[in-house]
C-alpha positions as CSV (number, residue, x, y, z in Angstrom):
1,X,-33.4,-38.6,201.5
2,X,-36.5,-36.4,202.8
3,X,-37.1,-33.5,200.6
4,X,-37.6,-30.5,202.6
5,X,-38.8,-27.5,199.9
6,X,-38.9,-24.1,201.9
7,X,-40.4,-22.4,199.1
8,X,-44.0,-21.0,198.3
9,X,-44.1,-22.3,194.8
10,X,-42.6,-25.8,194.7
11,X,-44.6,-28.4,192.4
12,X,-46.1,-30.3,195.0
13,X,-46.2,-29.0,198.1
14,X,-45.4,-24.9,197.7
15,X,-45.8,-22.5,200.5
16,X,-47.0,-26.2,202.9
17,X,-43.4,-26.3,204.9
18,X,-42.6,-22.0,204.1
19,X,-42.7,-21.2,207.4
20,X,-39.6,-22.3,209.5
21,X,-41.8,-23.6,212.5
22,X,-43.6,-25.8,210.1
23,X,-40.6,-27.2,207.9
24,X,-38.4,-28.2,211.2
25,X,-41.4,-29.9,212.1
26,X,-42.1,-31.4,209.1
27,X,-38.4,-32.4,209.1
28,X,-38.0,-33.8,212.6
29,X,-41.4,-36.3,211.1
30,X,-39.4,-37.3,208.4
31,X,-36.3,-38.4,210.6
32,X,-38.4,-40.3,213.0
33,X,-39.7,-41.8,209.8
34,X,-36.4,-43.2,208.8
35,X,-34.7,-40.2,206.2
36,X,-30.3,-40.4,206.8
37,X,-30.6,-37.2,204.8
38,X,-32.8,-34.2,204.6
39,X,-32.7,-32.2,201.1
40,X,-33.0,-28.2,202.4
41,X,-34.4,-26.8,199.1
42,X,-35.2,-22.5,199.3
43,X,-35.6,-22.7,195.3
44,X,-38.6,-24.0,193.4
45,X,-37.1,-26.3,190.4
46,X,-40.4,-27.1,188.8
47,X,-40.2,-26.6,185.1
48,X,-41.3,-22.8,184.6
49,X,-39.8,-22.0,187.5
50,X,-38.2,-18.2,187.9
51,X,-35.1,-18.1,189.8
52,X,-35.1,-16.2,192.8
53,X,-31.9,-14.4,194.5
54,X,-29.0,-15.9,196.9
55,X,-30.0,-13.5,199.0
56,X,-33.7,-15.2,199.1
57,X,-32.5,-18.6,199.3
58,X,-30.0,-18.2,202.0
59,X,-32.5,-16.3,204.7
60,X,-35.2,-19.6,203.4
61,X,-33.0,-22.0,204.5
62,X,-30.0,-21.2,206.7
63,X,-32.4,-20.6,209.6
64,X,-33.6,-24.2,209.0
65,X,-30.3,-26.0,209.0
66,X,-29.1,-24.5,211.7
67,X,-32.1,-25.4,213.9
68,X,-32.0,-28.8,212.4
69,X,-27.8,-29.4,213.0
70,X,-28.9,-28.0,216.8
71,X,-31.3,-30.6,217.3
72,X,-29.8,-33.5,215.2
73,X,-26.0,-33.6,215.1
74,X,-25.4,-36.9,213.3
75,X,-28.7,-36.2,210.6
76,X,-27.1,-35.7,206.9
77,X,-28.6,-32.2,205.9
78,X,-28.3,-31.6,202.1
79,X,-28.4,-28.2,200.6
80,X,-30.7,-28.4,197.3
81,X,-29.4,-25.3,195.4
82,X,-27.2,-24.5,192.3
83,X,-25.6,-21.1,193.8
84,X,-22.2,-21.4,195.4
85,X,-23.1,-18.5,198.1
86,X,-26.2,-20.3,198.8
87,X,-24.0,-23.8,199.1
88,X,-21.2,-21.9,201.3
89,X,-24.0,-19.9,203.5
90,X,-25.9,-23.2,204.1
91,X,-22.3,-25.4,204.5
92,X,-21.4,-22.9,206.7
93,X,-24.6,-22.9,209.1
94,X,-23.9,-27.0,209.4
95,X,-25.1,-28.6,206.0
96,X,-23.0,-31.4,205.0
97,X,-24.1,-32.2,201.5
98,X,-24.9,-30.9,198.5
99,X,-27.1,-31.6,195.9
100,X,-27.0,-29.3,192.7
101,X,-29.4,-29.7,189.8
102,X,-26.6,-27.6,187.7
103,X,-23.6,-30.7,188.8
104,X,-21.2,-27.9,190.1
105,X,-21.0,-25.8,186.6
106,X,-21.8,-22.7,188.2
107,X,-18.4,-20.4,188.5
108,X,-17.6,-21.0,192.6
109,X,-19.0,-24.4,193.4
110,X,-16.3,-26.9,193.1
111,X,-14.6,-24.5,195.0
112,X,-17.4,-24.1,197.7
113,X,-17.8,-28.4,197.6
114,X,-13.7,-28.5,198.1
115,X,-13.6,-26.0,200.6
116,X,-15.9,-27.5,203.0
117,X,-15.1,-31.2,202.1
118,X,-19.0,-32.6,201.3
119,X,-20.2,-34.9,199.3
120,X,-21.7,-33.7,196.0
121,X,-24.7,-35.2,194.1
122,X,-23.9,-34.5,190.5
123,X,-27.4,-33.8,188.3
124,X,-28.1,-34.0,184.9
125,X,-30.5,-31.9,183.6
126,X,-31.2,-30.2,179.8
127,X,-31.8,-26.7,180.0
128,X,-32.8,-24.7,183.0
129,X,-35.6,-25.3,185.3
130,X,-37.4,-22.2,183.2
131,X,-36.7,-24.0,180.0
132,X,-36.3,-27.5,180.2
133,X,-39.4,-29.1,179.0
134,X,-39.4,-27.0,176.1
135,X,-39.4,-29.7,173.5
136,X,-36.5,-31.9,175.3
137,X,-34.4,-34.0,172.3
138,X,-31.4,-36.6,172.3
139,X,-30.5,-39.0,169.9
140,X,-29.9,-41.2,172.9
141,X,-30.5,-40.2,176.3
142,X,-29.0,-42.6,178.2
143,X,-25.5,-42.6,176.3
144,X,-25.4,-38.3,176.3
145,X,-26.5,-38.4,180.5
146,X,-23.6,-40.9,180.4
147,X,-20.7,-38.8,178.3
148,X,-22.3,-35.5,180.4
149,X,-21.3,-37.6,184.0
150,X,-18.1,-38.6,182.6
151,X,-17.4,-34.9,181.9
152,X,-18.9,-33.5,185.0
153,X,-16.9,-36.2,187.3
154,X,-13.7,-35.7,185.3
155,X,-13.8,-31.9,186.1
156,X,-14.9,-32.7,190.0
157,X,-11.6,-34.7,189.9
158,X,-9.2,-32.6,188.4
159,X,-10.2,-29.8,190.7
160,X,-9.5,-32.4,193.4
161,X,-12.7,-33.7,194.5
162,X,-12.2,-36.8,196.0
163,X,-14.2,-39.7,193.7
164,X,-15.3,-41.0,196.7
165,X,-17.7,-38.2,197.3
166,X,-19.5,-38.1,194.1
167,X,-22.9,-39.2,193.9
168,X,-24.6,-39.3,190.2
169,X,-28.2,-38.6,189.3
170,X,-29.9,-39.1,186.3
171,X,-32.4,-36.0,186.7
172,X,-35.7,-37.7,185.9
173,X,-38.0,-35.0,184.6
174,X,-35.5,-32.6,184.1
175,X,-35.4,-32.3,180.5
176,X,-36.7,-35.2,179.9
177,X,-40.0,-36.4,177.9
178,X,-42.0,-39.3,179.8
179,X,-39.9,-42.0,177.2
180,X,-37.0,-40.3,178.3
181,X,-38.1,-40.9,182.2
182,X,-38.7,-44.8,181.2
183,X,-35.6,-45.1,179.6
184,X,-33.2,-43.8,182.5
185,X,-35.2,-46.0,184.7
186,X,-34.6,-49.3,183.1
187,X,-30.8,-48.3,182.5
188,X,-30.0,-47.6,186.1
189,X,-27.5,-50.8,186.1
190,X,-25.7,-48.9,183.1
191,X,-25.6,-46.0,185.2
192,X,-24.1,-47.9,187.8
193,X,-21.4,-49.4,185.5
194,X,-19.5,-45.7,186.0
195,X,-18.4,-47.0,189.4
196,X,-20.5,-44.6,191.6
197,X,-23.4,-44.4,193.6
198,X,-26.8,-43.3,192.1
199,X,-29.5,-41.1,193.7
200,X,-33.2,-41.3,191.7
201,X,-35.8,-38.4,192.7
202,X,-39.5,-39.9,191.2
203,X,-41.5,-38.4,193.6
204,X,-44.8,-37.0,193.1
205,X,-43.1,-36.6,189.3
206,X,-45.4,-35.5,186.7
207,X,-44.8,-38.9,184.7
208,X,-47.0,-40.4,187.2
209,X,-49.7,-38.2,185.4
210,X,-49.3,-38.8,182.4
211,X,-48.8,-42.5,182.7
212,X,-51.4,-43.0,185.7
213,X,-54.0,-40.0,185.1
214,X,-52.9,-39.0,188.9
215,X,-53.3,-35.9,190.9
216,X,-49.8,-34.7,192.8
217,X,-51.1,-36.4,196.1
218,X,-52.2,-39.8,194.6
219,X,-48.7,-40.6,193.0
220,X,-47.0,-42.5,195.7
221,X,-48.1,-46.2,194.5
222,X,-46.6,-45.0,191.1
223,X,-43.5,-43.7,192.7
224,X,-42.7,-47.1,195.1
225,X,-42.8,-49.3,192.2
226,X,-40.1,-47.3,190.5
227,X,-38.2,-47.1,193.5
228,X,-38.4,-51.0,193.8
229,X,-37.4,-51.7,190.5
230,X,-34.6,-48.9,190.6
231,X,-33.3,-50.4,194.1
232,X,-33.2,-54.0,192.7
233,X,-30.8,-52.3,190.0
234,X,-28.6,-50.9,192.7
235,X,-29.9,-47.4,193.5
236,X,-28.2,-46.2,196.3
237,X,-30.2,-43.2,197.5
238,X,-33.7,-42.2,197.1
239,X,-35.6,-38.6,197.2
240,X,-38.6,-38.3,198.6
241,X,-41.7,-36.4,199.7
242,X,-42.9,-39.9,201.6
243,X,-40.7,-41.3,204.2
244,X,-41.8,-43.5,205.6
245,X,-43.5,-45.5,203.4
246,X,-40.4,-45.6,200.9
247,X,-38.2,-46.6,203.8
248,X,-40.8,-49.7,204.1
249,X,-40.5,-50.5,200.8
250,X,-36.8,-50.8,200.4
251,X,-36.6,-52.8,203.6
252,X,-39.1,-55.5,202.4
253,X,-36.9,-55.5,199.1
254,X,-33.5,-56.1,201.5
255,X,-36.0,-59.0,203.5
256,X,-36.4,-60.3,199.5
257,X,-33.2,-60.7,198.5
258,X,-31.3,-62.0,201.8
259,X,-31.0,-65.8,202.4
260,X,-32.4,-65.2,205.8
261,X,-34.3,-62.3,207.2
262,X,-32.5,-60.1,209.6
């Protein structure tokens, strides 16, 4: 998954891919680089972040997906947003996914995901992206990500979302101290146990500089070893700003654990 932020204040690359000539660009790279999905985001959800309106979101990226579904019919395009009228204006304009921070609490979105049929990536996340790494606090954080999945999926599922489309992620740095970070990571294979597949955004993460002393653009070393370790505990999908060199590293790990290389 190829994040795509069409926003002038993300964390790590705000106002770099604003301009629709630039992010379709930037996209088309990071499909010849080997993405199945690009994550359309017109929201920064940086901690501190101020939320901006649907209105705002939906003219950021409609006018990318639809350029994008033109050009790439079969290319996964995931909305990154946690407002149903930004999820049915971008489903609408030929986005097939959708990947909300919020895991579908907002009033409208299981709706909007039934309505058009799309998979959903459920996120956990303490707080709001204003608030959330104001003093983050559990007395276990993998057991309370795990009871807020079970919730969140039992709600999908009694509004009729098929299982089968849910996709969990643990939301690393989303309310989450660095300990907090670690401790997701090495429990992937519990999160796994629940039976569905798991998505794990470490990109460019602040972690990196806190546990690395490294500047946003010297992270990725930091971020493929956790992707590595994560995909030899069964991660299924991984969010990133770097492509290409992510898609290397999980195919040397499929070379690593085959009999014989394909």
């Amino acid at each position: 998954m190829g994040v795509l932020n069409v926003t002038p204040d993300s964390f790590s690359d705000g106002g770099q891919f604003y301009a629709p000539s630039t992010a379709i660009k930037h996209a088309q790279k990071m499909i010849a680089d080997g993405a199945d999905i690009i994550d359309i985001g017109g929201e920064s959800t940086r901690p501190g972040a101020a939320e901006v309106s649907e209105q705002a979101e939906i003219e950021r990226v409609v006018p990318i997906i639809e350029a994008l579904r033109e050009q790439f019919p079969k290319v996964t395009l995931s909305i990154d947003s946690r407002k149903p009228e930004v999820m049915a204006a971008a489903l609408h304009a030929g986005a097939n996914f959708i990947n909300d921070i919020n895991a579908l609490q907002s009033d409208g979105a299981i709706e909007v995901a039934l309505e058009y049929d799309v998979p959903v990536c459920l996120m956990h996340m303490q707080g709001t992206p204003k608030t959330m790494q104001d003093n983050p606090q559990y007395d276990n954080v993998v057991q309370s990500v795990l009871d807020f999945f079970e919730q969140r999926v039992e709600a999908c599922m009694r509004a009729g979302i098929d299982p089968d489309r849910i996709i969990l992620d643990p939301g690393i740095g989303f309310g989450k101290t660095v300990e907090h970070n670690l401790t997701l990571i090495k429990n992937i294979s519990t999160l796994k146990q629940m039976g569905f597949p798991v998505l794990l955004g470490v990109s460019r993460k602040s972690m990196f500089k806190t546990l690395l002393g490294r500047a946003v653009d010297e992270r990725l070393p930091g971020a493929l070893a956790v992707s590595q370790f994560a995909y030899f505990q069964g991660t299924d999908v991984f969010r990133t700003h770097d492509v290409a060199a992510t898609r290397d590293l999980l195919t040397m790990s499929q070379y690593l654990i085959q009999n014989e290389p394909t």
